[in-house]
C-alpha positions in Angstrom: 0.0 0.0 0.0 1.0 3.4 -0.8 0.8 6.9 0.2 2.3 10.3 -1.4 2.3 13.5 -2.5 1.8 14.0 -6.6 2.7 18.0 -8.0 1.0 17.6 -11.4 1.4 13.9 -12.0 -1.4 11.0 -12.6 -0.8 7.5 -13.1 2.5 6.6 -10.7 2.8 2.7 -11.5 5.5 0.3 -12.0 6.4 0.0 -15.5 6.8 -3.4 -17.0 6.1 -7.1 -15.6 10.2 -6.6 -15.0 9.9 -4.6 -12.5 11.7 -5.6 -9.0 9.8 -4.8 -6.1 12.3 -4.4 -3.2 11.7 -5.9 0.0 12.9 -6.9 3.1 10.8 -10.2 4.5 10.8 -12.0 7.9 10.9 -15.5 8.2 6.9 -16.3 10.0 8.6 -19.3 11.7 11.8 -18.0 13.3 11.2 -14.2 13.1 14.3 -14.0 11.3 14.6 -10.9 8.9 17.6 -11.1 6.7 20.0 -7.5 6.3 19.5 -7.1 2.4 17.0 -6.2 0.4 15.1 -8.7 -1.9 13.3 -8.1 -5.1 10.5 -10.3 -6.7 9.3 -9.6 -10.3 6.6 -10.7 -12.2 8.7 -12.5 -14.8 10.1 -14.4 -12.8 8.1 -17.7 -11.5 9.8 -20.7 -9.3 7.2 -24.2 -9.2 6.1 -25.0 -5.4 7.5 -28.1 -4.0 4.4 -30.7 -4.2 2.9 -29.4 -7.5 1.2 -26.6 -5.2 1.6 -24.2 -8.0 4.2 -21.4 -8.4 5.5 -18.0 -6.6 7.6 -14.9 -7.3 10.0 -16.2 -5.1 10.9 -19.0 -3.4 13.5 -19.2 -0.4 14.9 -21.3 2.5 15.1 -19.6 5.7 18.8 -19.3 6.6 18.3 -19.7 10.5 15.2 -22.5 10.8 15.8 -23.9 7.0 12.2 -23.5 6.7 11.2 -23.1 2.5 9.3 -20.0 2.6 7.6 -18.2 -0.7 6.0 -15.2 -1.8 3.9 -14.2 -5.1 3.2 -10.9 -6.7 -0.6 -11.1 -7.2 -0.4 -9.4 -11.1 -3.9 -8.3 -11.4 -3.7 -6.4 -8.3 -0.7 -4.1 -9.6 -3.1 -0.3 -9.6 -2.1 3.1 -10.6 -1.7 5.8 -8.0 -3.4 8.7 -9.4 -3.9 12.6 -9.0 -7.7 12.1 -6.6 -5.0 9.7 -4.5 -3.4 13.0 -3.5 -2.0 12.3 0.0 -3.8 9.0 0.8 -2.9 5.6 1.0 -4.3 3.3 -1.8 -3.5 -0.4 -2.5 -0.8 -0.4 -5.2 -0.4 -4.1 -4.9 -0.9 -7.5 -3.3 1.6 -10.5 -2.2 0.3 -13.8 -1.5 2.8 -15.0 1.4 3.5 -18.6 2.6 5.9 -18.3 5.5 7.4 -14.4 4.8 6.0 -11.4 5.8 7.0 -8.0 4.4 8.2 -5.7 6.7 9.9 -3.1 4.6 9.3 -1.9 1.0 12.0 0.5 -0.5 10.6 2.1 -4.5 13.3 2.3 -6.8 14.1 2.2 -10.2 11.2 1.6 -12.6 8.2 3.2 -12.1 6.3 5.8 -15.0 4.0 8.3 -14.9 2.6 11.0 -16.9 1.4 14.8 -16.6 -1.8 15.0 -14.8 -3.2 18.0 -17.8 -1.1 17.1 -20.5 -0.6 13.5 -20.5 3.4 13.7 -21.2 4.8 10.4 -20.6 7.5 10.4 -17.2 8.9 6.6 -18.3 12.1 6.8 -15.4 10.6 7.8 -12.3 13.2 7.1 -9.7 12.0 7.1 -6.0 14.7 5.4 -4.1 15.1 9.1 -2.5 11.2 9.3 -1.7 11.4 12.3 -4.1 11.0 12.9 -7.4 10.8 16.2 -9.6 10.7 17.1 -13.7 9.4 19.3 -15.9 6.7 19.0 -18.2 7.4 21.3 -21.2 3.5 21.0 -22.5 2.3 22.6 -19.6 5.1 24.6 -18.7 5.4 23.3 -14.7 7.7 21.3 -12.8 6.2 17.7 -11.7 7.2 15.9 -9.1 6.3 13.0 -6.2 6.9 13.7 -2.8 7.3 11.8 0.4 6.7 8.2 -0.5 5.5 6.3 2.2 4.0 2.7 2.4 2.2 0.0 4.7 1.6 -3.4 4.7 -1.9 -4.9 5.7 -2.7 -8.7 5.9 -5.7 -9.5 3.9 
């Protein structure tokens, strides 16, 4: 789920089924939550042991050895748009067997376009929780201000 600030913007999503969702995940068995960050795409699809289907990701707990996964939920993936103005709004859902996201950190990778003149943003960056352009159809800087996010079990 996500929350922010838009200055003449529409339409924030991530751009492309490529796109790496950062995350940091704790282990529902031990508690265990690993230092780095992890990324699941859409692309990117590992079977189930059991024939119980397939994830985003797929991992073995370092400290229990406990296989843990967790799936990106495609047709949940939503646009956060100009009337979203400094709410939070579901962006996207996980299915998680054994992990539980505790931290989400946007990068590289998501789009956007001018809330007026539909000018196309394709490299919005917001590993800073900022982000500011110019769009030269309307004449005014753009930007995306204090990212924020939360998780919330379903």
């Amino acid at each position: 789920m996500g929350g922010s600030t838009l200055e003449n913007v529409t339409n924030v999503r991530p751009l492309g089924e490529d796109f790496r969702w950062f995350l940091k995940l704790k282990c529902g068995n031990c508690g265990e939550i690993p230092e780095k960050w992890q990324y699941v795409t859409l692309v990117e699809s590992v079977p189930l042991k059991g024939g119980r289907g397939s994830a985003s990701m797929v991992q073995k707990c370092k400290l229990c050895s406990r296989e843990n996964s967790i799936d990106i939920l495609g047709d949940t993936i939503t646009p956060y748009n100009a009337e979203d103005n400094e709410t939070f709004k579901m962006m996207v859902q996980f299915e998680c067997r054994g992990l539980e996201p505790v931290d989400f950190q946007p990068q590289a990778g998501f789009a956007a376009e001018g809330a007026e003149t539909g000018s196309q943003f394709p490299e919005v960056n917001l590993l800073e929780k900022d982000w500011t352009d110019y769009d030269e159809k309307a004449k005014e800087s753009v930007g995306i201000y204090e990212v924020t996010h939360r998780f919330i079990k379903c």
